[in-house]
N, C-alpha and C positions, 0 to 999 in steps of 0.2 A: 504494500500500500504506500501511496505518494502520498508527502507532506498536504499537497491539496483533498486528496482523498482522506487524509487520515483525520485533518480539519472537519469536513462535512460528516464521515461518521461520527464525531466527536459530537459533534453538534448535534446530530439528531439524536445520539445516545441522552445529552443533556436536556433538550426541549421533551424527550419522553417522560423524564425523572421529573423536569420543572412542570410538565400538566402531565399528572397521572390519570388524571379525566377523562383525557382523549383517547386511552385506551379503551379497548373491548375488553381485557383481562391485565387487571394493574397487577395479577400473581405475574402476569408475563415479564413484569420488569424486577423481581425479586434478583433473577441471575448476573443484573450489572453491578449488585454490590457485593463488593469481594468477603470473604469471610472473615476479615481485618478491622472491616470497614471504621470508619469513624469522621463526626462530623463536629465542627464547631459553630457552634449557630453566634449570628449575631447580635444574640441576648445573652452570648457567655457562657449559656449551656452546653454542655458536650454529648452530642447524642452515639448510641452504640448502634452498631448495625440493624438488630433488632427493635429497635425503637425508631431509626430511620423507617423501617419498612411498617412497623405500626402505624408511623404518622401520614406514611405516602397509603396507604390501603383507606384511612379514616379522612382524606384530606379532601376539601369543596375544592370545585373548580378556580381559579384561580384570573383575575384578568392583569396577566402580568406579560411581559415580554423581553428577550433576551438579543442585549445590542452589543458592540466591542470585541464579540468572539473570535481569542486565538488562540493556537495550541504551540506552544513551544517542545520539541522530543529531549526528551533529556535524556536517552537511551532506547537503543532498539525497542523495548517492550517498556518506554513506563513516556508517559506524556503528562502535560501539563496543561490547562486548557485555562483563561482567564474570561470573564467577560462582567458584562453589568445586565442587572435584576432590575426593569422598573414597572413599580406598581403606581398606581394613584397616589398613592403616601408618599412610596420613598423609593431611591433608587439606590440599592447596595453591588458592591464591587465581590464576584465571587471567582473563588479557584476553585479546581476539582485535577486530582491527583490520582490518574486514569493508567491501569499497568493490563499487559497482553495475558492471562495467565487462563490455562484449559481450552486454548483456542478461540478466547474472544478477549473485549476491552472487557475488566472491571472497575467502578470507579471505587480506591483504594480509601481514600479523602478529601474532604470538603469542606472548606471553609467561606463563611456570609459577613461581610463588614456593614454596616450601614454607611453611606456618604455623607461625609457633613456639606 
């Protein structure tokens, strides 16, 4: 996969996770987080893999939109992907730390800043 190609996976990996709405089965997207996983939310909390996938299974639709997306490769199997979350309210700066592992992307970690 080319850096342009690995970009546009990245991306749609991410807008899946970012509207879990849009899916027909949000169990379908359990297998993009790694068994590692872990998130730092921009209220400081840290959430565990498992409480990631609790909150994406119980979560409304969302009218939000993802702009600035880019993926930096920091190694054959591990990418870096940045962009910006904006909602109504606010618009927060987010990374996601995306590794090759069982034959697809999983996203490793994730952290939400809010902008001032």
């Amino acid at each position: 996969m080319n850096a342009a190609e690995l970009q546009d996976h990245l991306h749609t990996l991410e807008e899946r996770l970012f509207h879990p709405s849009r899916e027909k089965n949000r169990a379908d997207l359990i297998p993009l987080f790694a068994q590692d996983f872990q998130e730092y939310c921009s209220s400081g909390r840290i959430y565990s893999r498992q409480q990631a996938i609790d909150d994406l299974m119980a979560s409304s639709p969302r009218n939000a939109t993802i702009s600035h997306f880019y993926v930096t490769v920091l190694a054959p199997d591990v990418a870096l992907a940045t962009y910006h979350a904006t909602t109504a309210l606010h618009t927060s700066h987010r990374s996601s730390l995306w590794v090759f592992r069982d034959k697809r992307w999983q996203l490793l970690f994730h952290q939400g800043t809010i902008a001032s």
